[in-house]
C-alpha positions in Angstrom: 28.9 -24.6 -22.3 26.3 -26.5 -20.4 24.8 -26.1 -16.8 24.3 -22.7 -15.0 27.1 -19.9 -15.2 27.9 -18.0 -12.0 26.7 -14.2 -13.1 29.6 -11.7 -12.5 28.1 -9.1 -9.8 27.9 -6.0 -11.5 25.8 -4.5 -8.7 22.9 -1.9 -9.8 21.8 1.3 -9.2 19.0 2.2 -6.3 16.3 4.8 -7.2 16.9 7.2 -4.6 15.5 10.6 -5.5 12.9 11.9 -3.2 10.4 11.3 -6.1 10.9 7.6 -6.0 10.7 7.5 -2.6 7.0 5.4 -1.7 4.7 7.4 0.4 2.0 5.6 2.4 0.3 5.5 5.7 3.4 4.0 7.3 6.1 6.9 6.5 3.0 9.8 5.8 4.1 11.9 8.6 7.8 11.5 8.7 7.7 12.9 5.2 5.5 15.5 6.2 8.7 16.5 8.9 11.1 17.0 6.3 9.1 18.8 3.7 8.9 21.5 6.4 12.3 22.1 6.5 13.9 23.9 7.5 10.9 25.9 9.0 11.1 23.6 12.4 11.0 24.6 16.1 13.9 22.4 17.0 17.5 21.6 17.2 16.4 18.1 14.9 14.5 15.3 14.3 14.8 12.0 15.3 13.3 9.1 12.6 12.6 5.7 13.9 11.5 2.1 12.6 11.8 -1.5 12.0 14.8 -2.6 9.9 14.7 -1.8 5.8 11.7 0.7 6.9 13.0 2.7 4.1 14.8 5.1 6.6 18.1 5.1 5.3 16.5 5.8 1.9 14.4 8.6 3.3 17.6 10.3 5.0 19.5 10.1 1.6 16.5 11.6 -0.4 16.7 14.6 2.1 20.2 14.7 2.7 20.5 15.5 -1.2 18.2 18.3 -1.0 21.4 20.3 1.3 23.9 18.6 -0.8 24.9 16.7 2.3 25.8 13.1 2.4 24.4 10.4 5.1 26.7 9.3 7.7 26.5 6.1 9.8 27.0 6.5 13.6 29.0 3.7 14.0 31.8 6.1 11.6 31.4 9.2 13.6 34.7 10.1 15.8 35.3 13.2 17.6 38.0 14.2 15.2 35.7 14.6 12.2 33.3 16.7 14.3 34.2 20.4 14.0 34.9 19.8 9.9 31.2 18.1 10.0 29.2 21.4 11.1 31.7 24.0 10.2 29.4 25.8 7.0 26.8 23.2 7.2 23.1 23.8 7.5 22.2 19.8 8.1 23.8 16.9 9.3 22.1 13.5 8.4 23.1 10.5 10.8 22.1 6.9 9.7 21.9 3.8 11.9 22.0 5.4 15.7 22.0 2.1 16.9 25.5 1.7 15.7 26.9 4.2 17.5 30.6 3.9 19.1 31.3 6.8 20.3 28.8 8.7 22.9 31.1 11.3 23.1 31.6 12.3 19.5 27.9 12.4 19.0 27.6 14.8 22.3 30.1 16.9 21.0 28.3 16.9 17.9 25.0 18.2 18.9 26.3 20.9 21.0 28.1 22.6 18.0 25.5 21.5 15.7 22.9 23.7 17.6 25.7 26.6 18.8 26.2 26.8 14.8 22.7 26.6 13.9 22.7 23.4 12.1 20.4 20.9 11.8 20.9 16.7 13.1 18.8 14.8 11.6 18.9 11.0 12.6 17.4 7.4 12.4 17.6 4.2 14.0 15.3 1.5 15.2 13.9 3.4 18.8 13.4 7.0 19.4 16.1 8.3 21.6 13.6 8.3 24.6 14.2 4.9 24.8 17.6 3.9 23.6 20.0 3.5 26.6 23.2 5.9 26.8 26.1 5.7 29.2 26.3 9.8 28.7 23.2 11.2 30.8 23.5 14.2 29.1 23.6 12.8 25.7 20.5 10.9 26.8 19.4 14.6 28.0 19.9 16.3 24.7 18.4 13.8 22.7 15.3 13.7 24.1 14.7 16.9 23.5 14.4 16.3 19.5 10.7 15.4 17.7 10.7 11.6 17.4 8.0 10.5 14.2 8.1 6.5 13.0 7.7 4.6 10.7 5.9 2.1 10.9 5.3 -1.4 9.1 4.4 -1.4 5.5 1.4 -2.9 4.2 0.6 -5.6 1.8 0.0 -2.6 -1.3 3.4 -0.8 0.1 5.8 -3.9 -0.2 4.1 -4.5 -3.1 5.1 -1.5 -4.9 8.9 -1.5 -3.0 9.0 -5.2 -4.4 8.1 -3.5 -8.3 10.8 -0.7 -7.8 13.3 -2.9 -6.6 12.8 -5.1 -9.9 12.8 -1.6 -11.7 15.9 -0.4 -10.1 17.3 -3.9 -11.5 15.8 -3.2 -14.8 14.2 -6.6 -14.6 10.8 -6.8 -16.1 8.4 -9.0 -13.5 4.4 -9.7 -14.4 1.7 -9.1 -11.8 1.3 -12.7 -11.3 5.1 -13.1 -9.3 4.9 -10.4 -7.3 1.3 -11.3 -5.9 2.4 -14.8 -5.1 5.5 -13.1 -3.5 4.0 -10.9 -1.2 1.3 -13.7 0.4 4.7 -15.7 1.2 7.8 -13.6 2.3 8.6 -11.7 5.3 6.4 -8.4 6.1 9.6 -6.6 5.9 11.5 -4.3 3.3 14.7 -5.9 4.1 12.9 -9.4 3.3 12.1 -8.0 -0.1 15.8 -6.7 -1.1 16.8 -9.8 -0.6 14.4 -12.0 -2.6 15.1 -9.8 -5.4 18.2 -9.8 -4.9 18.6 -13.9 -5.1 15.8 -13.7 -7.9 17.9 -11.0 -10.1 21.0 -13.9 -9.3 19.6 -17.5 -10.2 17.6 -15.2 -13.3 21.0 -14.6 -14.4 22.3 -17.5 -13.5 20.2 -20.0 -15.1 19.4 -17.8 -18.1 15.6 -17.4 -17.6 13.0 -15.2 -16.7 11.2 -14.4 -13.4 8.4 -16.5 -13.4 6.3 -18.0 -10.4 8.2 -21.3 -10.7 11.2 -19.8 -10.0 10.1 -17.7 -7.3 8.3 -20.8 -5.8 12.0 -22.4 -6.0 14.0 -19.5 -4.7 11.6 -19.3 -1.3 11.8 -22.6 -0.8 15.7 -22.6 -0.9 15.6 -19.6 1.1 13.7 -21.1 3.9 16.5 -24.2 4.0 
């Protein structure tokens, strides 16, 4: 068989232990928040940043430390709300900006703070400044620390690019990731998906990662 072959999407597995998460400058004090729990003088914390941050891969590294499993607002219903805090010493909410229902999260804080259980959340403002329809959602929100996280440097996306080749098992020299990093988008989201369409036409053309191939791939990405 000649030509490329179209690579069957086996998908792979994300690093996301809190020892693989990257700590720098950017996300330093956000970390420093949730290595203090649960010795905290309030109801929660609020997380907030720029999209692919790293926040949803924060909130699952400390979700895992409580056994408890990351939820995205946009899934949240008043329904599911008593089984959520019922036993529960945490309660991690991803993607606030999502959110569907006002009232299900209201509901949700009350009993989360009657029962003594933490909320932990994350989206792209701090609550301060998102806009409610429920004033006293608004009200209650406020009320929780708000810590960013703020954009990564050139030495930071860098070593996300490395891990997400890692996490891949695909091996990458020094030279490619350099020439990445002066070119793509200042932006962890960016660099998911240039690996992502590297790992493909790698696959798909049956040869390694090398700057020519990156060159190509931007170029085609830009189009």
């Amino acid at each position: 068989m000649t030509g490329a072959q179209l690579p069957l999407d086996l998908g792979h597995r994300p690093a996301f232990g809190r020892e693989d998460f990257l700590v720098a400058p950017c996300n330093a004090e956000a970390v420093v928040w949730l290595d203090r729990w649960p010795d905290w003088n309030a109801p929660g914390l609020a997380l907030f940043g720029p999209p692919g941050s790293g926040k949803s891969h924060l909130l699952a590294a400390f979700a895992a430390i409580e056994g408890a499993r990351p939820i995205v607002a946009a899934a949240l219903d008043e329904a599911m709300v008593p089984a959520l805090v019922d036993g529960r010493r945490l309660i991690v909410l991803d993607d606030l900006d999502g959110l569907i229902s006002e009232t299900a999260l209201f509901h949700l804080f009350n009993l989360a703070r009657a029962g003594g259980c933490a909320l932990v959340m994350a989206g792209s403002k701090p609550p301060a400044r998102m806009e409610f329809r429920l004033p006293d959602l608004a009200s209650r929100l406020k009320i929780l620390p708000a810590v960013g996280i703020g954009l990564p440097d050139d030495s930071l996306l860098a070593a996300v690019m490395v891990k997400q080749f890692a996490d891949r098992q695909i091996p990458v020299g020094e030279e490619v990731v350099a020439y990445l990093i002066g070119r793509v988008e200042r932006s962890f989201a960016a660099i998911r998906r240039v690996v992502a369409e590297l790992d493909r036409r790698s696959l798909a053309e049956r040869r390694p990662i090398t700057v020519p191939l990156a060159r190509a791939v931007l170029e085609e990405m830009r189009d």
